[in-house]
Every structure is written in C-alpha cells, then in structure tokens.
N, C-alpha and C positions, 0 to 999 in steps of 0.2 A: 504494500500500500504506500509506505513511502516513496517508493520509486516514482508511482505514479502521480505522486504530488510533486516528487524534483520535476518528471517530465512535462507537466504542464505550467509549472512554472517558470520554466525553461522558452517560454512562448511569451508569457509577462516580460520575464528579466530583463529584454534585448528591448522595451517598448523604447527606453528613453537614448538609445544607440543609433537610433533613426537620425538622430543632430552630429552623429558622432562624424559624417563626411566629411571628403577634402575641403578647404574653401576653394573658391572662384576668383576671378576676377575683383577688379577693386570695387565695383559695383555703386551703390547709390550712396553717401557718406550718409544721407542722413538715417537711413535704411540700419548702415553697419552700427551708428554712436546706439540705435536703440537697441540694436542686437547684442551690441554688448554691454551696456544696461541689465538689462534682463537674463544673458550666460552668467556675468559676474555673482549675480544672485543666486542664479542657478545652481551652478558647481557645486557648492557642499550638499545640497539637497541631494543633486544625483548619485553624489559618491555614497551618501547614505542608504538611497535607494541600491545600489546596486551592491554594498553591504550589506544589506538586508537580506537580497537577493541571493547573497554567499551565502550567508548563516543558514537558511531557508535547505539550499540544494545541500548544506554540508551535512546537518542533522538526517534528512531526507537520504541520502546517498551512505552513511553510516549507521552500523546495530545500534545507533540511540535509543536510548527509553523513552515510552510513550511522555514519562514528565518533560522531559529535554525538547522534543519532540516539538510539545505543545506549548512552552515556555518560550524556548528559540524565534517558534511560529507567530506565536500574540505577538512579543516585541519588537518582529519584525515587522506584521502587520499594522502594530501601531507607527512604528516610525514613517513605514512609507504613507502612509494614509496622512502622515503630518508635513511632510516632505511632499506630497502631490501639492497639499493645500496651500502650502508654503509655497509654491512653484507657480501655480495661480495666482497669490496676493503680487510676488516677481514679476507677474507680465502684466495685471491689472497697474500696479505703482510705478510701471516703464512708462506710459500714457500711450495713448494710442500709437499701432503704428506708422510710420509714412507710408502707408501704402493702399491701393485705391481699396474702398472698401474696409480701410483699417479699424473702424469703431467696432464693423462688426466681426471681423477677421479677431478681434482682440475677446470679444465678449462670446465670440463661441467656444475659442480658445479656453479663455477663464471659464468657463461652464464644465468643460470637457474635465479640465483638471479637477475639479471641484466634484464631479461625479466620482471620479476614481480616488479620489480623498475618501467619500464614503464608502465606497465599495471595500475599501482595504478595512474601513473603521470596522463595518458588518460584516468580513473577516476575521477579524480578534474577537468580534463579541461573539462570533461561533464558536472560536479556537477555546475562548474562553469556558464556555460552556460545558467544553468535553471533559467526560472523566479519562482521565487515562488508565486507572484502574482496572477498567472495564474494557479489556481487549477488544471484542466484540464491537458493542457499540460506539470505541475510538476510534475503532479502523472505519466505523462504517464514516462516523462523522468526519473523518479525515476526508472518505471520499466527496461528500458532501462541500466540503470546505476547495477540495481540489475542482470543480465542477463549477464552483465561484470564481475563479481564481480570472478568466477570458473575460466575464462581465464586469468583474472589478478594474481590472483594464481598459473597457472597451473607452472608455471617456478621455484618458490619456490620449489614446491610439486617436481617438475622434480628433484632441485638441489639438497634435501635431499636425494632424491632417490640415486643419484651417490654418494654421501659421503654412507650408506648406502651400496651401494653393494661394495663399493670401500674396503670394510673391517673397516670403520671407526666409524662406529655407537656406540661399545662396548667403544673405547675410548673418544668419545664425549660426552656419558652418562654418565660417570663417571666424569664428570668434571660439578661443580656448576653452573659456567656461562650460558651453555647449559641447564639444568632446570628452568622452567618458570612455577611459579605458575599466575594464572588469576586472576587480579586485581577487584577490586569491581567499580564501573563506578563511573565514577569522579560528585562528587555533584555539582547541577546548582547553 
C-alpha cells in the first residue's frame, strides 16, 4: 500500500517543476521584474514543497511503521497545503501581471493555488484520522488518502496553466527562484 501512495505521489511531486525550464530570451522587462517578484517569494515554499515530497516517497518506499507512516504524511500535508497558500498570497502581492489579460491570468492563478492549499489541508485531516493501529482499516485509508492525492493537485496544475497561457511562463523560467531542483529525502 505504501508503494502505491509513493506512486501517485510521484504525479503530485513534479506539479511545481513545470517553472523549472531553461529561460529564453531577454523578453519583456516588465514581464521579467514581476517574474521575479513573485520566484523570489516563491523558492523557499517550493523547496519545502518538494521536501515534503521526499519525506512522503521516503516513508512510502521504506518498512516504516504505520505511526511514521502517518506522522511523516500529516506534516507533510500540512506544510505543502501552507506553502500552496503561501505561493498564492506571492502572486496575489506581485500585482497584476503585465500581460494582456493579467487581472484575470493572476486571479485564476491565485484560485488554482488556493484550491490545492485545501486539498493538501483535507489530506492531513484524513491522514489524521487514521488509526494506525488498525492495519486493516490504515491500509484501506491510506488508499483513500492516495486517491486524493491528483484532486489535491489538480488546482496547482490549473494555476500554472493560466500563468502559462497568460504569456508568463518565458518570464518565470528565467528567473532562479522558479527552478526547483529535487531534494534527496530527508535522513530518519
């Protein structure tokens, strides 16, 4: 059962690696200053997210105990559902973007994050819930919790998408903050 929580997690992980491409050309400057605005902010959220991400796959992929298991999980849940929200408040306080369309390119954005903040929240308060005692009914809530794991997501994945079509991607790749390399999982 844990495998198959690393494997679909493993679909999550990579959502916020979508920024992680080459940069471009020198592009529109006022494009880039708010690009990097908003990466600067960015960075430590995602390094945390993709922390979490380790913890997640390392418990999952190791004979962990259901307690580890489910401890790992909450506090990983919590943090990325704090770290989405946080990453929303980051593009709402950049101000709009310059780009056509930017009021709403920004406010579907902040939506999309803000979705996956709770998604990750209603995550933990599952994880929370499970006994782990109860082999049985952990593994089954496990699967349950893994089955959450694409909807909790899906708001992320939405809100790149509108930065993305909004014209914005060329200028957010080229900014450091927005490249995220994958951490190695945090030793027990």
């Amino acid at each position: 059962m844990n495998k198959k929580l690393a494997a679909a997690l493993s679909g999550g992980a990579v959502l916020m690696l979508v920024l992680s491409g080459c940069g471009g050309d020198d592009g529109d400057k006022k494009a880039d200053a708010w690009a990097k605005k908003v990466c600067d902010q960015w960075q430590p959220e995602l390094k945390k997210i993709e922390t979490a991400n380790a913890d997640i796959k390392r418990v999952a992929s190791e004979s962990s105990k259901p307690e580890e298991v489910q401890q790992t999980d909450s506090a990983a849940f919590g943090t990325m559902s704090e770290s989405y929200k946080a990453l929303g408040t980051a593009l709402q306080g950049a101000g709009v973007p310059p780009v056509k369309n930017g009021e709403a390119t920004q406010a579907e954005a902040v939506k999309g994050f803000e979705a996956t903040s709770k998604g990750y929240a209603d995550l933990k308060t599952k994880m929370d819930a499970l006994d782990p005692k109860e082999q049985t009914n952990f593994a089954a809530g496990l699967k349950e919790v893994a089955a959450g794991l694409d909807a909790a997501a899906a708001g992320g994945k939405d809100a790149l998408s509108q930065l993305k079509a909004g014209g914005l991607e060329q200028a957010m790749n080229s900014q450091p903050g927005c490249q995220v390399t994958t951490p190695s999982p945090t030793p027990k």
